[in-house]
C-alpha positions as CSV (number, residue, x, y, z in Angstrom):
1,X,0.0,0.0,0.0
2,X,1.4,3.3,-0.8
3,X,2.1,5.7,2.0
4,X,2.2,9.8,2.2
5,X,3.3,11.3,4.7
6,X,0.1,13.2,7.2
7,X,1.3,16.0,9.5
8,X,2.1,14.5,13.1
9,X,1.7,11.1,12.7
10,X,5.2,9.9,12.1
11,X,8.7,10.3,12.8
12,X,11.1,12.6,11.1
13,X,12.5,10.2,9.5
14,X,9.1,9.8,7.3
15,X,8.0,13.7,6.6
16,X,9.3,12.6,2.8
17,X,7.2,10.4,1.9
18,X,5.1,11.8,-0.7
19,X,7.8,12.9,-2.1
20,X,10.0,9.7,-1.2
21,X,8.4,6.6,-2.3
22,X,7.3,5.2,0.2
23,X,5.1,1.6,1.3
24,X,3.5,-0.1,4.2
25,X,3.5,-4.0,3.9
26,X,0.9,-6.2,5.2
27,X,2.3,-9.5,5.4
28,X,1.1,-12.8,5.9
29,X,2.5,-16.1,6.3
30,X,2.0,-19.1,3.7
31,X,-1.2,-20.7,5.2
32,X,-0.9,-19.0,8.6
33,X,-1.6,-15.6,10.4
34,X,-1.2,-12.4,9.2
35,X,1.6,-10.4,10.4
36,X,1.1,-6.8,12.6
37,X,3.2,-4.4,10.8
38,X,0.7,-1.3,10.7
39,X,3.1,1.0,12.2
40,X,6.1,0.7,9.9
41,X,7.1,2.5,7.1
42,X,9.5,1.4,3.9
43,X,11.2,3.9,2.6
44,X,12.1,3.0,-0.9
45,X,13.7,6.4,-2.0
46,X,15.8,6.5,1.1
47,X,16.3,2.7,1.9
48,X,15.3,3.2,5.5
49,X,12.0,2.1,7.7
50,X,10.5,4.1,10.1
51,X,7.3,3.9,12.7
52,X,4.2,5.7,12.8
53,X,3.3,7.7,16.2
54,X,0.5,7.3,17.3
C-alpha cells in the first residue's frame, strides 16, 4: 500500500514520503496468520524504515 506522509503522525524520518516513495507492507505467512506491521514504514527512496506515532 502506498504511504504519504500526514502531519504528526510519524517520525522525522518519514516527513518525505510523498515525495519519497514510500510503502507499508501487510504481510502474511503461507497458510498461517497475518503479520502486525501497521506502524512501519518502507522507505524505498531513502532505503530506511520508520514507525508511525500514534
Amino acid at each position: 500500500m502506498i504511504y504519504k506522509a500526514t502531519p504528526g503522525r510519524q517520525s522525522g524520518d518519514l516527513d518525505q514520503c510523498g515525495e519519497h516513495r514510500c510503502v507499508r507492507l501487510f504481510p502474511k505467512v503461507k497458510n498461517g496468520p497475518w503479520i502486525d506491521a501497521r506502524d512501519f514504514v518502507i522507505d524505498l527512496s531513502a532505503r530506511k524504515v520508520g514507525k508511525l506515532t500514534g
